[in-house]
C-alpha positions in Angstrom: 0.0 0.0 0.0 2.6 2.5 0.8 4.8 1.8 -2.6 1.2 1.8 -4.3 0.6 5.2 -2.7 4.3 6.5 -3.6 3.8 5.4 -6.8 0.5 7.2 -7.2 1.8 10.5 -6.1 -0.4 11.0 -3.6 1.4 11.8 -0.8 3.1 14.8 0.8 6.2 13.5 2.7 8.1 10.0 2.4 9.3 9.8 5.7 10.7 6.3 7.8 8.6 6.1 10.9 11.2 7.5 13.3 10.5 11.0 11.1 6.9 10.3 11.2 5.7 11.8 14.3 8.4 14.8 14.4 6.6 15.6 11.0 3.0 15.8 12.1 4.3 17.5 15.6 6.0 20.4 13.2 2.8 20.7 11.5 0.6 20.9 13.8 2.4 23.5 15.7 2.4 25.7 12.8 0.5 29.0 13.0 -1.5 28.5 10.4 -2.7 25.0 11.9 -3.1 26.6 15.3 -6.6 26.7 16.0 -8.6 30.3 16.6 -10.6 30.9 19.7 -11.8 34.6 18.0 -12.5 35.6 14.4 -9.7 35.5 11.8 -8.1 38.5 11.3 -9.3 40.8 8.2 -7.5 40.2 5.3 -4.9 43.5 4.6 -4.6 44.9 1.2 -0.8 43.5 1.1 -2.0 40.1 1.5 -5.1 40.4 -1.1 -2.4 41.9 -3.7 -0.3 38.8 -3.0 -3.4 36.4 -3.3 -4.3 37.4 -6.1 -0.7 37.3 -7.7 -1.0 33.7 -6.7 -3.9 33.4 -8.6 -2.3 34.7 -11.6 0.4 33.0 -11.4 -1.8 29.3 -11.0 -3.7 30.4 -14.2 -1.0 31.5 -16.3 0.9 28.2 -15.0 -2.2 25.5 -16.0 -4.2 27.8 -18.4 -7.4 27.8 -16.0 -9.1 31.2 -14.8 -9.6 30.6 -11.4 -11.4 34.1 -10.7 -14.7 32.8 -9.7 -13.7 29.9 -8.1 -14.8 29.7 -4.6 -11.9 32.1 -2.6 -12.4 30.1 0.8 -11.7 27.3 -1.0 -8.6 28.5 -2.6 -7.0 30.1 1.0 -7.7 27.0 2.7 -5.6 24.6 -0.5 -3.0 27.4 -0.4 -2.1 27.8 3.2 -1.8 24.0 3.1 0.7 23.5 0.9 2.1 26.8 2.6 2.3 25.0 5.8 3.6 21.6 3.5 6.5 23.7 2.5 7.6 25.1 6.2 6.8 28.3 5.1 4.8 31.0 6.9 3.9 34.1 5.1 1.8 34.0 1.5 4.6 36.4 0.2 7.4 33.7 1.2 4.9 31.2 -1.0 4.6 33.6 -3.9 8.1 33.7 -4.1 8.3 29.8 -3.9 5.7 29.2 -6.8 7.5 31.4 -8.9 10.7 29.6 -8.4 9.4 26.1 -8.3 7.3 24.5 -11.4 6.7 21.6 -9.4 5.2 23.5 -6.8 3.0 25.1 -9.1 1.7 21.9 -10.5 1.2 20.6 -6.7 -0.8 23.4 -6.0 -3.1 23.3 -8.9 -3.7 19.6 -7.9 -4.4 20.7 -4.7 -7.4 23.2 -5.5 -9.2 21.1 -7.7 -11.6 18.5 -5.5 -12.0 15.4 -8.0 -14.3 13.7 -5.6 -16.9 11.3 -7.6 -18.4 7.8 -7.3 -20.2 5.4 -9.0 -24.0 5.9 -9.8 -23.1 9.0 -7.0 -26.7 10.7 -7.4 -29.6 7.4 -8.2 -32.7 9.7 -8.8 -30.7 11.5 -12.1 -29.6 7.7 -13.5 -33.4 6.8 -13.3 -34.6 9.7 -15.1 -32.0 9.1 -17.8 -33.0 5.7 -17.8 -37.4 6.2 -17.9 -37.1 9.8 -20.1 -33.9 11.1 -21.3 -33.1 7.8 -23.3 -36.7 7.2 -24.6 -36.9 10.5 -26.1 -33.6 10.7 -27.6 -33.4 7.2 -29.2 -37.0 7.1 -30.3 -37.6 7.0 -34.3 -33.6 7.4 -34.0 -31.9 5.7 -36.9 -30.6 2.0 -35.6 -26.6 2.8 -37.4 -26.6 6.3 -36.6 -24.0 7.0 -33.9 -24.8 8.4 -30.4 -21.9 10.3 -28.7 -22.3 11.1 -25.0 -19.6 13.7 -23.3 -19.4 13.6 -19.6 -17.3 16.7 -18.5 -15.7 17.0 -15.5 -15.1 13.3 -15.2 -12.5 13.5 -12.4 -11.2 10.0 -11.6 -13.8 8.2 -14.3 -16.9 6.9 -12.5 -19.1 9.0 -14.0 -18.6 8.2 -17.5 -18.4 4.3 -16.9 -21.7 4.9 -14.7 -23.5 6.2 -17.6 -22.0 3.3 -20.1 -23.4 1.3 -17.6 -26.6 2.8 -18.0 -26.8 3.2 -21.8 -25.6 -0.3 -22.5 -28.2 -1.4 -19.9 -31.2 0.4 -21.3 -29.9 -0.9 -24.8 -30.6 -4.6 -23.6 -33.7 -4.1 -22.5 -35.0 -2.3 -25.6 -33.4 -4.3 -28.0 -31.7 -1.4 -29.7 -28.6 -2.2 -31.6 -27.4 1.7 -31.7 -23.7 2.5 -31.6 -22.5 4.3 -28.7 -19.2 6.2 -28.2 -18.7 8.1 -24.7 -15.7 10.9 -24.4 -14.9 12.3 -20.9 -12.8 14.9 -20.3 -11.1 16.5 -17.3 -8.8 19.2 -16.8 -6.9 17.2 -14.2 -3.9 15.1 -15.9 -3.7 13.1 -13.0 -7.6 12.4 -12.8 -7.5 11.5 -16.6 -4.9 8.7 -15.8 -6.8 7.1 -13.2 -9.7 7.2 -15.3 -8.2 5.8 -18.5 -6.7 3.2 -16.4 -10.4 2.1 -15.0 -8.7 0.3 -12.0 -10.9 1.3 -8.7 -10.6 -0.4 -4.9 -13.0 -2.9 -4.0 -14.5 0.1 -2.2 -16.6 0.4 -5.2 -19.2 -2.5 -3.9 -21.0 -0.2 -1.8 -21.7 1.9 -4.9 -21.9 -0.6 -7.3 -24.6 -4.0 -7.3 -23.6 -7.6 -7.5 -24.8 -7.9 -10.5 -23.5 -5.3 -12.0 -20.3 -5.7 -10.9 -19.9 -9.6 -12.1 -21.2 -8.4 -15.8 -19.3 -5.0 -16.0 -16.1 -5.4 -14.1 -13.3 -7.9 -13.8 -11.2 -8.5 -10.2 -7.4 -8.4 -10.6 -5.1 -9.6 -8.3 -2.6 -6.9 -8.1 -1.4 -5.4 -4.9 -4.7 -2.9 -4.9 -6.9 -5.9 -5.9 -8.7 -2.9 -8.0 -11.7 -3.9 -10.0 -11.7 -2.8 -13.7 -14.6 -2.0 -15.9 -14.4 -4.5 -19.7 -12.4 -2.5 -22.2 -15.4 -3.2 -24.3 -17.6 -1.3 -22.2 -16.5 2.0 -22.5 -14.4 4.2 -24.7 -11.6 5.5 -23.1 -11.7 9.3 -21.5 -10.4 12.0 -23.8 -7.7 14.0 -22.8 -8.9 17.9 -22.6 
């Protein structure tokens, strides 16, 4: 799991356990972790200049506006890897960022939240499956191609939910129409997982028995991930 993790690039510090706990002590006595008994102070107008240069600098670095992203959000993923890099100020981080392409790539992986799951809202798969797919395939030639685009895809569960879906609503109509389904993120990382299709066997409480026996196929690698049928789906398009 830890080599698995590693490998994955999901972690902040590779440390041997005698490190461990002189880490997470650091860390937690930083200021910024050090929790506040009375409001936080107002923001100055030095450090909303430098906030917004940070901003600036993210877009320019990974060609996405963040302007009306949500600004809580943003301070809270910033000061983290603030705190990550044993720095204290959001000037010192500016000046870090601008001297550190990996940094900025850390930090835009950092503000985006590519949280999804399978089938993850039931009520909007029904009503694709009762209306949305009855209107749009009826009187619709049986060759004529339909292309589906989930956006946003994140780590992939949403566009294998919905082949799931079309190639279930398919069978039980009898329709023989072709069906290609692109996905699209504007996470690199979250497009990897996704093309790769490999998921933990987490996925059981989101995904039925039956389901999972016609749809995905157990591996015995060190994750013992569960992969959808390379015939099932296309694969995700890169953005």
């Amino acid at each position: 799991m830890p080599a698995s993790a590693i490998a994955a690039d999901c972690v902040d510090f590779v440390l041997p356990p005698a490190r461990i706990a002189a880490e997470l002590l650091r860390i937690a006595r930083h200021p910024k972790q050090a929790p506040r008994e009375e409001a936080p102070e107002p923001a100055t107008p030095l450090k909303e200049d430098v906030f917004h240069q940070i901003l600036r600098l993210l877009s320019d670095a990974s060609g996405v506006d963040f302007a009306h992203y949500k600004h809580s959000t943003l301070r809270r993923r910033i000061e983290r890897r603030l705190v990550l890099r044993r720095l204290h100020t959001l000037t010192a981080y500016l000046q870090c960022l601008r001297g550190d392409a990996a940094e900025r790539q850390k930090l835009f992986d950092e503000v985006l939240i590519p949280v999804t799951s399978f089938f993850r809202d039931p009520d909007v798969f029904e009503v694709l499956k009762t209306i949305v797919l009855p209107r749009l395939l009826k009187n619709r030639p049986p060759n004529l191609l339909l292309r589906v685009l989930a956006p946003g895809c994140a780590s992939g569960e949403e566009a294998y939910s919905l082949a799931i879906c079309l190639l279930e609503f398919l069978e039980s109509t009898r329709n023989a129409t072709p069906v290609k389904i692109f996905a699209t993120d504007i996470s690199e990382r979250a497009i990897e997982v996704a093309r790769t299709g490999a998921y933990s066997e987490g996925i059981m409480a989101e995904v039925s028995a039956t389901r999972l026996q016609r749809f995905f196929i157990k591996t015995d690698g060190a994750t013992k991930s569960a992969r959808p049928c390379a015939t099932c789906v296309s694969s995700p398009a890169r953005t």
